[in-house]
PADO-966345 format. One record per residue: residue number from 1; residue in one letter; x, y, z of N, C-alpha, C in turn. Coordinates in steps of 0.05 Angstrom, whole numbers. Example, Ala and Ser with C-alpha at 12.3 -4.5 7.8 and 13.67 -1.06 7.14 Angstrom:
<pts>
   resi   resn     n.c1     n.c2     n.c3    ca.c1    ca.c2    ca.c3     c.c1     c.c2     c.c3
      1      a      264     -114      156      246      -90      156      264      -66      156
      2      s      257      -45      142      273      -21      143      258        1      157
</pts>
This chain:
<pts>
   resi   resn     n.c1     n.c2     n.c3    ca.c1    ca.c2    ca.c3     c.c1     c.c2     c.c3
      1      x     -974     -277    -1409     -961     -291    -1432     -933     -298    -1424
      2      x     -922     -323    -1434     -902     -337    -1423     -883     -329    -1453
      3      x     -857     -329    -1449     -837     -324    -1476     -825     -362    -1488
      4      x     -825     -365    -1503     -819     -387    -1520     -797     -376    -1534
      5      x     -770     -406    -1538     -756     -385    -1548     -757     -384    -1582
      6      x     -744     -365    -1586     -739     -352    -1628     -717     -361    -1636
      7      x     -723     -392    -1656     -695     -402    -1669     -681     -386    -1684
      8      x     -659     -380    -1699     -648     -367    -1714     -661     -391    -1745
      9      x     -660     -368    -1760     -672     -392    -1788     -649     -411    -1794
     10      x     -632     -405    -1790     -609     -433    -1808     -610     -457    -1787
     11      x     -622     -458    -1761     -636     -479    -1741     -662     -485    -1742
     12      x     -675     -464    -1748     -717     -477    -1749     -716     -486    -1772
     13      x     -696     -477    -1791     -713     -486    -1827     -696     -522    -1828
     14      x     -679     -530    -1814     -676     -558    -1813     -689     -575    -1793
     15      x     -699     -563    -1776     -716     -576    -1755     -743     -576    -1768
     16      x     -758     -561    -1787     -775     -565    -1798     -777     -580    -1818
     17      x     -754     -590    -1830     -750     -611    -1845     -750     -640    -1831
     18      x     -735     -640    -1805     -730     -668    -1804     -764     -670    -1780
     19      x     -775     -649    -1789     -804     -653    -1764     -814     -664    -1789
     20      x     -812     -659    -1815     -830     -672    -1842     -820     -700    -1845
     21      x     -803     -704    -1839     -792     -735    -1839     -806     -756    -1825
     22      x     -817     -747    -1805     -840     -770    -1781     -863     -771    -1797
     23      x     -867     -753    -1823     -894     -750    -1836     -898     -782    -1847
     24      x     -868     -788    -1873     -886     -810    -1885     -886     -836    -1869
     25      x     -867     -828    -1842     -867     -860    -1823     -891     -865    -1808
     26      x     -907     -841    -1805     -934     -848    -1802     -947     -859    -1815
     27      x     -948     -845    -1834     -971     -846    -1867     -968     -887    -1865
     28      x     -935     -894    -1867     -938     -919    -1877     -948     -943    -1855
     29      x     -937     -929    -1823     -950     -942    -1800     -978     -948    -1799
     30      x     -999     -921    -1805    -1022     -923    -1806    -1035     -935    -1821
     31      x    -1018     -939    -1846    -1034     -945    -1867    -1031     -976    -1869
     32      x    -1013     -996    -1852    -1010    -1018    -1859    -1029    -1015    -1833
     33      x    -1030    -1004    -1811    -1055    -1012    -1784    -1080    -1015    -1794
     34      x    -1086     -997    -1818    -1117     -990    -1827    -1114    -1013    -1844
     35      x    -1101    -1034    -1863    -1106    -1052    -1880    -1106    -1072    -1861
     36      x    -1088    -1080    -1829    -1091    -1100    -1812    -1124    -1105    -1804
     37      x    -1123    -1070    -1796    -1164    -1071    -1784    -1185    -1067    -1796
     38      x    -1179    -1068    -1827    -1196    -1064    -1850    -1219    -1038    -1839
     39      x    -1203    -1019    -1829    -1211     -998    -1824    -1198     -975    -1823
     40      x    -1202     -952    -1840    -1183     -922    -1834    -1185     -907    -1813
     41      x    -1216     -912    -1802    -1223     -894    -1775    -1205     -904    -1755
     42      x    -1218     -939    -1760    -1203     -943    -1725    -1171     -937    -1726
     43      x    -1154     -941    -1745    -1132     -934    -1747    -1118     -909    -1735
     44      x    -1142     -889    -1750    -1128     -868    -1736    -1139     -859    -1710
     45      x    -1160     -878    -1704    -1164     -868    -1668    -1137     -880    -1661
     46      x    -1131     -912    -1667    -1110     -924    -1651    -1091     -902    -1648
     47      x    -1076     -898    -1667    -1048     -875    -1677    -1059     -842    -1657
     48      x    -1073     -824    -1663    -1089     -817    -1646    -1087     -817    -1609
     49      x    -1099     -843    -1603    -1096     -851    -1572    -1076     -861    -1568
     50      x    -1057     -869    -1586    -1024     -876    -1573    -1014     -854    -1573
     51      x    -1020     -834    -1589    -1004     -803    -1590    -1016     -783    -1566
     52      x    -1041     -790    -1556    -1050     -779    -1532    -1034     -783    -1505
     53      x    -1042     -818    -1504    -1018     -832    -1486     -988     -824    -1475
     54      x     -974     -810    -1505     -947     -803    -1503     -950     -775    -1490
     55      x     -969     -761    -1505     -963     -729    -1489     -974     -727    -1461
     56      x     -993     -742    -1449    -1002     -744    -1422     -973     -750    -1404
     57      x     -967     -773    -1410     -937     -782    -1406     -915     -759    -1395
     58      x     -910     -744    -1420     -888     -721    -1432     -897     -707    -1406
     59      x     -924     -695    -1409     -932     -675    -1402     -926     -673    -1371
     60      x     -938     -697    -1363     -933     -701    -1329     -901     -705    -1317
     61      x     -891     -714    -1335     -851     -722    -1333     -839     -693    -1327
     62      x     -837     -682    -1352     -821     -655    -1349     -832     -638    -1350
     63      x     -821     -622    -1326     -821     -601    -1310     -839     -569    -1329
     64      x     -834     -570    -1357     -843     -553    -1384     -877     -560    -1384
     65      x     -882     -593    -1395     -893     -593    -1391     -917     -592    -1373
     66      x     -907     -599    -1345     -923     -597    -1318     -937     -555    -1321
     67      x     -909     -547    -1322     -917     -513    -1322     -935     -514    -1348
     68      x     -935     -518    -1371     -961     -512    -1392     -979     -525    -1381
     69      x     -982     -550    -1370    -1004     -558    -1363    -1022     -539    -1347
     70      x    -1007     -532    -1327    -1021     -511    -1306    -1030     -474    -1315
     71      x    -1020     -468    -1354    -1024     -449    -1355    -1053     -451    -1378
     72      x    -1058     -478    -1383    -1076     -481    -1405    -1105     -472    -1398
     73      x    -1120     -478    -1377    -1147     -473    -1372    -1143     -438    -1358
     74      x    -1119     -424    -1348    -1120     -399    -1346    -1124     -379    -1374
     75      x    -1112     -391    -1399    -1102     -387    -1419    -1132     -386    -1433
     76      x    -1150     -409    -1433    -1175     -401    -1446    -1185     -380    -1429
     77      x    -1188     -386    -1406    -1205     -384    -1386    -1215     -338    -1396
     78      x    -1186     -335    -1400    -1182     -313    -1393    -1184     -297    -1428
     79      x    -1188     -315    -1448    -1193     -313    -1478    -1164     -301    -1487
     80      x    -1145     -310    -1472    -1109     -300    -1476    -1110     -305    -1510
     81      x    -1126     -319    -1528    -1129     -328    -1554    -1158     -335    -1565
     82      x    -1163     -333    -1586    -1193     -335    -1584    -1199     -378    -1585
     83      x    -1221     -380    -1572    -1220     -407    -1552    -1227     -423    -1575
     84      x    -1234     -418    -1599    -1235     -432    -1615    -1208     -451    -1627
     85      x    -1187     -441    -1617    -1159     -448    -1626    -1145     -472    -1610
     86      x    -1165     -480    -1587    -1171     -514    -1575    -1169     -529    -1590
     87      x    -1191     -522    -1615    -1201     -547    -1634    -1176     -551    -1660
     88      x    -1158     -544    -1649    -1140     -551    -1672    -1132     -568    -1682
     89      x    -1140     -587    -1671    -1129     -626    -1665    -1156     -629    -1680
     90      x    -1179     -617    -1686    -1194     -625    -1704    -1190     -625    -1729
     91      x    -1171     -613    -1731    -1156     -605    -1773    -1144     -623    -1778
     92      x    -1126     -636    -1760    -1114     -662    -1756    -1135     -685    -1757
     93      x    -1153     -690    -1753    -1178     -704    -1748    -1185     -704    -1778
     94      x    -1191     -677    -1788    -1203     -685    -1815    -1189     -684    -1841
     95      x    -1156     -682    -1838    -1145     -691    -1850    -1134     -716    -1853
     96      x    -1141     -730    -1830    -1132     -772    -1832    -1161     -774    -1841
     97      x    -1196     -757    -1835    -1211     -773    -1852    -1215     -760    -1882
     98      x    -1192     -739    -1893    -1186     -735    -1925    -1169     -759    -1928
     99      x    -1156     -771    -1914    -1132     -796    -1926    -1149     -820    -1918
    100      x    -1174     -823    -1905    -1187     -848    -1905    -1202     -850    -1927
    101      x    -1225     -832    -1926    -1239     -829    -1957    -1235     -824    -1982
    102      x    -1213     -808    -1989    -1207     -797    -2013    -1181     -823    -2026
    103      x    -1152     -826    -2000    -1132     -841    -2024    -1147     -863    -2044
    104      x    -1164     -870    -2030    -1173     -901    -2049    -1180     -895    -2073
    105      x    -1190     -875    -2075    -1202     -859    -2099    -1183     -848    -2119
    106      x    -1163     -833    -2110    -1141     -816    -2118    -1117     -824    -2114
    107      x    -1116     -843    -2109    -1081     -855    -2105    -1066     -823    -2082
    108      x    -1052     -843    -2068    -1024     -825    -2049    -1016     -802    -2070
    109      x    -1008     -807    -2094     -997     -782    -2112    -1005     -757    -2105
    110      x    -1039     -774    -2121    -1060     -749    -2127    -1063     -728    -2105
    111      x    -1064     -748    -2083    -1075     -730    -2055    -1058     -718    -2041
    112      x    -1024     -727    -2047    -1008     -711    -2036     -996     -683    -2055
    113      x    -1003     -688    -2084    -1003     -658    -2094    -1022     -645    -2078
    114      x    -1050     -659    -2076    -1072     -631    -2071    -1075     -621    -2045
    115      x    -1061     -633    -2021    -1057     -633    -1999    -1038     -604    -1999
    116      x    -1010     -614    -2012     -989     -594    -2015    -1000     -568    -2025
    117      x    -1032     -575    -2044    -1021     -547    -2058    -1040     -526    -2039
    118      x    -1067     -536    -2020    -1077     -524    -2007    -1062     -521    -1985
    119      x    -1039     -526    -1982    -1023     -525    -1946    -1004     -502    -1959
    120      x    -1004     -502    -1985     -977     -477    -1988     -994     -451    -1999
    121      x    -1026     -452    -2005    -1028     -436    -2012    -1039     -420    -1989
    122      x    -1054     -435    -1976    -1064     -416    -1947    -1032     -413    -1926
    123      x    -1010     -414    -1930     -981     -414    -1917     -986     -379    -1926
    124      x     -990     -371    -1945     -988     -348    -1950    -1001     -339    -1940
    125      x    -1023     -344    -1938    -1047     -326    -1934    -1053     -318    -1904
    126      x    -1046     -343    -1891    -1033     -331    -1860    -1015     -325    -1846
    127      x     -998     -330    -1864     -972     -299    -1861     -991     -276    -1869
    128      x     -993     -272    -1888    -1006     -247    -1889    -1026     -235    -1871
    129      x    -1051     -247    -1868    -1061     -240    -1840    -1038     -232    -1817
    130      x    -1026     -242    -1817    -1020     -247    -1783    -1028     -260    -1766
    131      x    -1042     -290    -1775    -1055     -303    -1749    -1036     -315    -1731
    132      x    -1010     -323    -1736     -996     -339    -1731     -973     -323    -1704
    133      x     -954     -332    -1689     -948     -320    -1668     -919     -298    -1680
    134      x     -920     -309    -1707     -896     -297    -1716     -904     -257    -1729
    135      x     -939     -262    -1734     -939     -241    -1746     -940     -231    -1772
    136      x     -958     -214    -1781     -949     -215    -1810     -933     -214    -1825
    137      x     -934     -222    -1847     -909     -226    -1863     -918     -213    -1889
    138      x     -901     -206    -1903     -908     -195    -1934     -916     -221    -1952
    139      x     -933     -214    -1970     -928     -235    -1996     -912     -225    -2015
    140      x     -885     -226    -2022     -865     -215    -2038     -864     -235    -2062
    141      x     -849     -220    -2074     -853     -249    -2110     -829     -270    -2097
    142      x     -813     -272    -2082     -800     -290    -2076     -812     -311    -2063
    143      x     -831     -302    -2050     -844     -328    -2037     -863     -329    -2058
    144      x     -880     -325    -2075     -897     -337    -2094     -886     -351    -2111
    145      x     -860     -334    -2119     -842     -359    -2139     -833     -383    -2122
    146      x     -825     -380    -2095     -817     -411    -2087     -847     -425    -2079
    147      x     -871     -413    -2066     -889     -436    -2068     -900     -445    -2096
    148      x     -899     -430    -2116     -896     -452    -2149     -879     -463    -2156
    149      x     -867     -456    -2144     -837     -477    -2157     -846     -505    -2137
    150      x     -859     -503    -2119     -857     -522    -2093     -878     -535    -2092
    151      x     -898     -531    -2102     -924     -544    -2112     -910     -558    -2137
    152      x     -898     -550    -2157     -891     -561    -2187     -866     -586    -2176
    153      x     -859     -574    -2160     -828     -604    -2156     -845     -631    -2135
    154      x     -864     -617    -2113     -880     -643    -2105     -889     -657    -2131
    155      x     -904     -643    -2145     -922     -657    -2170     -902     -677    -2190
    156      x     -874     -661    -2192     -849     -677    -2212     -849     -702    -2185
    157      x     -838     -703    -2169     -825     -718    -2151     -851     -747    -2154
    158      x     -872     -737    -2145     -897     -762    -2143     -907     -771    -2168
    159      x     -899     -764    -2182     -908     -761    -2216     -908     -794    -2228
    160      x     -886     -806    -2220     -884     -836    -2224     -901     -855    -2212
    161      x     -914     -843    -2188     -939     -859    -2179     -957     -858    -2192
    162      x     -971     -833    -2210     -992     -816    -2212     -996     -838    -2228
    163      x     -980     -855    -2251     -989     -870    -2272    -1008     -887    -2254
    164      x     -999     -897    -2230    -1020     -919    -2225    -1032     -912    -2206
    165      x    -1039     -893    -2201    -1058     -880    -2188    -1098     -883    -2199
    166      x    -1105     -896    -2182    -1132     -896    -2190    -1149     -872    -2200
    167      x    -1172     -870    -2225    -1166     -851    -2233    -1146     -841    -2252
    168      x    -1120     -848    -2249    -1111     -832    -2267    -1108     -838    -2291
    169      x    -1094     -833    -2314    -1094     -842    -2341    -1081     -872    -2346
    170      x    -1067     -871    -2339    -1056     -896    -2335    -1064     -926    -2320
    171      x    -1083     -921    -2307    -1095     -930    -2284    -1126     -945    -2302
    172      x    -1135     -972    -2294    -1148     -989    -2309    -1171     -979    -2308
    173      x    -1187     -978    -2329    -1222     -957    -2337    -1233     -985    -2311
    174      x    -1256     -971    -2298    -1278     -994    -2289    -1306     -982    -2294
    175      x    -1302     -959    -2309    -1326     -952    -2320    -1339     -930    -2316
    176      x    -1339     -919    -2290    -1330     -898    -2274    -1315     -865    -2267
    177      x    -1295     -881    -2289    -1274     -858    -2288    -1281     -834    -2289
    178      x    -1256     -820    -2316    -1251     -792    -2316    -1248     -762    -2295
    179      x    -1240     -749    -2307    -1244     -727    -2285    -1262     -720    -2276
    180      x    -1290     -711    -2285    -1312     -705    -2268    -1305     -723    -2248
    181      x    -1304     -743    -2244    -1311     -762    -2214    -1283     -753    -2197
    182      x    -1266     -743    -2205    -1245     -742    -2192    -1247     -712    -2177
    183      x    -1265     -691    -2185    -1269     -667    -2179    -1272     -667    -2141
    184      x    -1304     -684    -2141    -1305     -674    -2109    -1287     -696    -2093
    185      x    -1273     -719    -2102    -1256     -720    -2080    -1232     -708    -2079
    186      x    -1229     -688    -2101    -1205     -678    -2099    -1209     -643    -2077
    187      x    -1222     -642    -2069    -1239     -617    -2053    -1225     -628    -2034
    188      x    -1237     -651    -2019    -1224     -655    -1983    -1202     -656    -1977
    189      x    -1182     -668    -1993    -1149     -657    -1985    -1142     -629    -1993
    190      x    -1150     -629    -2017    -1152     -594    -2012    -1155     -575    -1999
    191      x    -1182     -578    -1986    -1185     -563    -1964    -1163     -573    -1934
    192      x    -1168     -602    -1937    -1145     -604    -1906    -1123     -597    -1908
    193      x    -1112     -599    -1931    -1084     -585    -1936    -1088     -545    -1926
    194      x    -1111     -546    -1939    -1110     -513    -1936    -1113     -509    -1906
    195      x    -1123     -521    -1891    -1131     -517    -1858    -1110     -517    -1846
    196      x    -1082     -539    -1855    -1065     -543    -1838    -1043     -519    -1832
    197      x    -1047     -501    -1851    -1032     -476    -1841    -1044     -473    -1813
    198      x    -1072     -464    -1818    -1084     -441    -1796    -1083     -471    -1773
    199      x    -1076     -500    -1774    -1070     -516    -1749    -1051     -507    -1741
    200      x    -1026     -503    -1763    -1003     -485    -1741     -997     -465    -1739
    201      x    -1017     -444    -1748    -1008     -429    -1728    -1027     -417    -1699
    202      x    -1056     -430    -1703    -1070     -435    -1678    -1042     -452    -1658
    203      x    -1038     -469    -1665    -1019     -479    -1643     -997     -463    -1633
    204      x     -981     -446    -1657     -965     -430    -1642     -971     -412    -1629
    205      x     -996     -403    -1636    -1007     -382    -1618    -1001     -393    -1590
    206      x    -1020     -417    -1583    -1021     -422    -1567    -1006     -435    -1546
    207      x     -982     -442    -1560     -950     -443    -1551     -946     -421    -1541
    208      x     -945     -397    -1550     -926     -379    -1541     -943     -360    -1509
    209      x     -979     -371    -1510     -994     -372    -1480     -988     -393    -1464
    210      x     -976     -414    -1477     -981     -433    -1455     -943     -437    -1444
    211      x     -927     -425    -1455     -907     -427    -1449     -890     -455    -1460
    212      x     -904     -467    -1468     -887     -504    -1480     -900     -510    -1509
    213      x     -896     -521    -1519     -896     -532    -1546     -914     -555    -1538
    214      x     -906     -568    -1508     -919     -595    -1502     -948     -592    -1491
    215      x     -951     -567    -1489     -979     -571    -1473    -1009     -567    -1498
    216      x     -986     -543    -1519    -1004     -540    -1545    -1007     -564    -1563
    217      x     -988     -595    -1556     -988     -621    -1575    -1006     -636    -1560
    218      x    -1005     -634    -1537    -1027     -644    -1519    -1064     -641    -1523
    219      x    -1056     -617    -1523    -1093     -603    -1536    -1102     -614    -1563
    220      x    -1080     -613    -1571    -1077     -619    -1605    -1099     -648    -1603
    221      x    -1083     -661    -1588    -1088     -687    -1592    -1111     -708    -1565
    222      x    -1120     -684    -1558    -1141     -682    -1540    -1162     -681    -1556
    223      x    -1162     -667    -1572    -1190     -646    -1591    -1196     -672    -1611
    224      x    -1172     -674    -1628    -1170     -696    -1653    -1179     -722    -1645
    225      x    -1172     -728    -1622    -1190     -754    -1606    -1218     -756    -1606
    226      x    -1224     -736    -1587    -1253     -737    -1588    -1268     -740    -1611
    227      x    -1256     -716    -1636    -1269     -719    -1654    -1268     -746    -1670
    228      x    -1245     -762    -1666    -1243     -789    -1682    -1257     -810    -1664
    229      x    -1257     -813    -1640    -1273     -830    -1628    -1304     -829    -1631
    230      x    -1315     -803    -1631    -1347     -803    -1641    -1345     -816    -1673
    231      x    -1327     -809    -1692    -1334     -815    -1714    -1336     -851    -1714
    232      x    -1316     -849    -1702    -1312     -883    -1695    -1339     -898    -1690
    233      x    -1347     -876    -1671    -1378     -898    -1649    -1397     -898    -1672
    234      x    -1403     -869    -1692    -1423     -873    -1708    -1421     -904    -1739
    235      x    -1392     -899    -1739    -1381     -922    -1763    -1388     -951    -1756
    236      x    -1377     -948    -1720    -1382     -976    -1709    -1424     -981    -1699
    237      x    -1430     -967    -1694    -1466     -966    -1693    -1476     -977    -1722
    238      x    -1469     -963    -1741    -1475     -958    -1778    -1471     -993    -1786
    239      x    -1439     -995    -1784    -1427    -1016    -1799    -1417    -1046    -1782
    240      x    -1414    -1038    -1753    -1403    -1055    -1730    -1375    -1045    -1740
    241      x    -1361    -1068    -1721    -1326    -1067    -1713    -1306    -1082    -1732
    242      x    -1289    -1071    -1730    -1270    -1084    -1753    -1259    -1103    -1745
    243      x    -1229    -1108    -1754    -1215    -1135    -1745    -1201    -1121    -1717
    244      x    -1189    -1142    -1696    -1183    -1142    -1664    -1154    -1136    -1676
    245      x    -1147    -1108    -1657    -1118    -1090    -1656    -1097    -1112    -1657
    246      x    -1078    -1106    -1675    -1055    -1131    -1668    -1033    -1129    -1643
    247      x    -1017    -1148    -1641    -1001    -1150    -1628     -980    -1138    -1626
    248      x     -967    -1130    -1653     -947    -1124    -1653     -938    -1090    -1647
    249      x     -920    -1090    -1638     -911    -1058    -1620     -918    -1051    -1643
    250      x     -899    -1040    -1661     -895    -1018    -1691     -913    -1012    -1698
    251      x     -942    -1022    -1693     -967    -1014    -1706     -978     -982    -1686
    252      x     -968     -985    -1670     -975     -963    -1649     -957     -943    -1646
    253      x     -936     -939    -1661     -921     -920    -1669     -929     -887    -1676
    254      x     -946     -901    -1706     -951     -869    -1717     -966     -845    -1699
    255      x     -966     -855    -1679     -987     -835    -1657     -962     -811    -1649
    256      x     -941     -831    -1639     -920     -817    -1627     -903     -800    -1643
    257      x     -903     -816    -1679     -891     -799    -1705     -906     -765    -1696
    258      x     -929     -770    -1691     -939     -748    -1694     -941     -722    -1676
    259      x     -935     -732    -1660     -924     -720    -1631     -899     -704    -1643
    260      x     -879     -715    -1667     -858     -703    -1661     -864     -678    -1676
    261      x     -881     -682    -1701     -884     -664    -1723     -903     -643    -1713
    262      x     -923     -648    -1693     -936     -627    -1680     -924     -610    -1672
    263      x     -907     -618    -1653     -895     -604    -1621     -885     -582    -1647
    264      x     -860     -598    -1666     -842     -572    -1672     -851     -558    -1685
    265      x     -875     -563    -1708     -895     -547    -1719     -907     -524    -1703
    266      x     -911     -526    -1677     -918     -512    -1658     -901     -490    -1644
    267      x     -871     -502    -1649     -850     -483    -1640     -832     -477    -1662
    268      x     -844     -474    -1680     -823     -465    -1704     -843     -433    -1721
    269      x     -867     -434    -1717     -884     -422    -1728     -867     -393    -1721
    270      x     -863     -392    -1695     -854     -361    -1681     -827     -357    -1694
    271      x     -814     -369    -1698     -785     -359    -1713     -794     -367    -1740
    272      x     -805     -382    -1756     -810     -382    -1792     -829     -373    -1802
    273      x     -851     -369    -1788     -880     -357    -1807     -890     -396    -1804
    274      x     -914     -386    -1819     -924     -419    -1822     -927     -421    -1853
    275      x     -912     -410    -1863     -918     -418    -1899     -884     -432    -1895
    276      x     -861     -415    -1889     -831     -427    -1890     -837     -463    -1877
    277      x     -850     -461    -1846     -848     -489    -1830     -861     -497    -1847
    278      x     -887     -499    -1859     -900     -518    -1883     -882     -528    -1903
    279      x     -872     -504    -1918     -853     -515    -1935     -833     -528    -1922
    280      x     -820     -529    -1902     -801     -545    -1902     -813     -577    -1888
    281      x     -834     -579    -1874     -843     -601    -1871     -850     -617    -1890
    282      x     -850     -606    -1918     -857     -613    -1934     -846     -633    -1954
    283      x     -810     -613    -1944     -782     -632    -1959     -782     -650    -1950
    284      x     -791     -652    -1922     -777     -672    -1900     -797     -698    -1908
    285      x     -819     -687    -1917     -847     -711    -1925     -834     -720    -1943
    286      x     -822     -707    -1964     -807     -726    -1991     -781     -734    -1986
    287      x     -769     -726    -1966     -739     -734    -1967     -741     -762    -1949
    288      x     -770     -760    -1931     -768     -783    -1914     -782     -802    -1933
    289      x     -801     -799    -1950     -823     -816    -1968     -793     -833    -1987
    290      x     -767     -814    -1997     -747     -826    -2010     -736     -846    -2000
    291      x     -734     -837    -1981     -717     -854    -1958     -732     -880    -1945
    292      x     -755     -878    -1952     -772     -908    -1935     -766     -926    -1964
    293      x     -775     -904    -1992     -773     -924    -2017     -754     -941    -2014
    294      x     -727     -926    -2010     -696     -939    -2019     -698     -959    -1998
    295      x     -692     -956    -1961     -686     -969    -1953     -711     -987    -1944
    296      x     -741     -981    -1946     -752    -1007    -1940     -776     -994    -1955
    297      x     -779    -1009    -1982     -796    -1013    -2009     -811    -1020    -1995
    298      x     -837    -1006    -1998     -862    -1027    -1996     -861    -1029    -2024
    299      x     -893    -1054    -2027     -897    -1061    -2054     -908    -1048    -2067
    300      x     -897    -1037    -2101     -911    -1028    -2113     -889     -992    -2125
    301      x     -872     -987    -2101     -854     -970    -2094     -836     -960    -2118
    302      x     -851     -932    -2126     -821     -930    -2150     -795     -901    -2141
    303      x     -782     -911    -2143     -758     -899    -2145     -749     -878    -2176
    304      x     -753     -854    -2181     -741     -866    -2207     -734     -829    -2210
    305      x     -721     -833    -2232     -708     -808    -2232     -717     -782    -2223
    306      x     -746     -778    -2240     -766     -755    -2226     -769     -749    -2196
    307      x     -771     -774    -2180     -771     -771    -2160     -755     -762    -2144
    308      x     -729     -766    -2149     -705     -752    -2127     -698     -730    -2146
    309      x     -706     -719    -2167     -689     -689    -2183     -713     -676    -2173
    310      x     -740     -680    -2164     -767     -667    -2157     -773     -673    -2129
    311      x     -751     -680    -2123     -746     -678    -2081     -727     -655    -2081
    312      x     -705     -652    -2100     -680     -627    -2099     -690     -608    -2105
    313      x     -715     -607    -2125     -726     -578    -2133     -743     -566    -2119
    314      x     -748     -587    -2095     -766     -579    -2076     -750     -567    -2052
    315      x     -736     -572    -2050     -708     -563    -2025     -700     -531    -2039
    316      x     -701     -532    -2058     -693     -511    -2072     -707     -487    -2078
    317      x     -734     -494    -2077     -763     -476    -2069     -758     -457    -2039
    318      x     -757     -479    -2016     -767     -464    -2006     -737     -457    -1990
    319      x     -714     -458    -1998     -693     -436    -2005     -696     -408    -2012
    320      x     -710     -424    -2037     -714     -390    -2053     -738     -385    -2032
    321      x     -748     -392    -2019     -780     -375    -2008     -768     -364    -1990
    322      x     -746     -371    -1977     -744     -358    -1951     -719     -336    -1950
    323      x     -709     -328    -1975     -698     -304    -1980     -706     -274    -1988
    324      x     -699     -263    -1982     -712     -230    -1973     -714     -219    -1994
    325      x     -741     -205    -1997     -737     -189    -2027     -730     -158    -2016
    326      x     -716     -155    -2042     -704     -125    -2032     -722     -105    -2020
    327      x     -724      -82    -2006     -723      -63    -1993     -734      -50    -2017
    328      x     -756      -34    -2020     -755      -19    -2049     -767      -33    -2074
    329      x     -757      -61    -2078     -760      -67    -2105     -781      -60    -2128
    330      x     -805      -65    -2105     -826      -57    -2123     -832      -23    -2130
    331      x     -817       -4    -2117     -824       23    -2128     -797       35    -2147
    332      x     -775       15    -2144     -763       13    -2167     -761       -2    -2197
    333      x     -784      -22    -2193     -793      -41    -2219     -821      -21    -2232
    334      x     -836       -9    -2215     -855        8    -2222     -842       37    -2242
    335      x     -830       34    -2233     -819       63    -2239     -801       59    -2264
    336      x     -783       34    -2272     -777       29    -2290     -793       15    -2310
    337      x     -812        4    -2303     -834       -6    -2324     -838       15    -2330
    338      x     -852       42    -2318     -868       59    -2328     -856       80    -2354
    339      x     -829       80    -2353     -813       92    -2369     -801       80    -2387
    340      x     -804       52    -2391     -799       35    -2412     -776       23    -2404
    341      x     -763       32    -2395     -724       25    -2382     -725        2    -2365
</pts>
């Protein structure tokens, strides 16, 4: 086992933010590729195999990566982690096909509450295990109060979309509606949200065997390939091919967005736990989703008060999550409940 190094928190918990920031420059990259190719799959193979492209690249350039390269097939080989933790680029896989199938259904709002609330609630739950390279962690009321507070300020912040969110109340009847129909597509971001903990911290695991961050973004996006290219061949067999890839560079971007949010997801897990790096990737998803509104609106784009007082309450969550509960507290709250005092 190779040593990776341990940020101090007042450095990983802003690097985990500005790693959430490449989130919505994807989301919007991909999502104008997938309306160019009137397709979600091929989209995210493109984004996908441009993000493959880059870490092959990375990987062979610097010297980090060349050494993970050379410790990865020792690293299964030898079960240094259990070998299932390869497929981690598949969580990634079936969370662009929860955002192919489900937004149309549920509007961006809908699916980024239910995304958030399964990514913060399994954050706990593997801290607690211990799957992650950091180890277990307690579930203390400080971190339950900041992941509700942090589920409730995503939900305030997106809240102004929700009106026109398909599906939602506000949103035009076609006959269809209501909530029953909204039930099972609200399951698949759910669940991908809930997976994406145990993606990072399979990755940091496997960061801290493979010695680089770059060789665990690499696998990542090794695994997530394959699995999006078969889905691809069966869509394209089923339905044939969509519209011919465009020209223009920027559409091939979000591959490399994702490169950035992996890697440090991968190297932040060992100094934050993976419930803290979630939450703070999280701010960085709304502070960057604010930031595309203001400076480049797509159409349809609201701005509006909810939204930035429910981006601050979200910063402010996982503040509170990542402060220490006292030493004791609970055999001194027991003890004074029990006596009335």
């Amino acid at each position: 086992m190779t040593h990776t190094p341990r940020l101090p928190r007042f450095a990983g918990l802003p690097l985990a933010v500005g790693a959430g920031l490449a989130i919505p420059v994807q989301g919007r990259i991909n999502g104008a590729l997938g309306v160019r190719l009137n397709d979600g799959i091929a989209a995210a193979v493109v984004g996908f195999s441009a993000g493959l492209v880059v870490m092959i690249l990375i990987s062979l350039i610097l010297p980090s990566g060349r050494a993970g390269l050379a410790r990865i097939l020792p690293a299964v080989r030898t079960r240094a982690f259990p070998p299932v933790y390869v497929l981690a680029g598949g969580i990634g896989a079936l969370f662009v096909f929860a955002q192919s199938f489900t937004v149309g259904i549920l509007g961006v709002a809908l699916f980024t509450v239910a995304a958030v609330t399964g990514q913060t609630l399994s954050g706990l739950l593997v801290d607690r295990l211990g799957i992650g390279p950091a180890g277990k962690r307690a579930v203390t009321p400080m971190r339950i109060i900041g992941c509700v507070l942090t589920v409730a300020a995503v939900a305030w912040a997106v809240s102004p979309r929700l009106a026109g969110s398909p599906g939602s109340p506000g949103a035009p009847a076609d006959g269809a509606g209501g909530l029953e129909s909204l039930v099972l597509p609200l399951i698949l971001p759910v669940l991908a949200g809930f997976l994406m903990s145990f993606q990072q911290a399979m990755n940091g695991t496997a960061t801290v065997h493979y010695g680089s961050p770059v060789a665990a973004t690499l696998v990542n996006f090794v695994a997530g390939s394959v699995f999006l290219w078969i889905a691809l061949a069966v869509k394209v067999a089923v339905f044939g091919p969509g519209n011919p890839l465009p020209a223009e560079w920027w559409y091939y971007l979000g591959g490399p967005m994702g490169c950035v949010f992996i890697g440090l997801g991968a190297l932040l897990v060992r100094s934050l736990g993976v419930l803290v790096t979630g939450l703070g990737m999280i701010a960085g998803q709304l502070l960057g989703s604010l930031g595309l509104d203001l400076l480049v609106p797509a159409p349809g784009s609201v701005v509006a008060p909810a939204t930035v007082l429910g981006t601050l309450l979200t910063l402010a969550a996982i503040i509170l999550a990542t402060l220490p509960w006292p030493r004791g507290a609970f055999r001194r709250q027991a003890a004074s409940g029990g006596s009335g005092r």
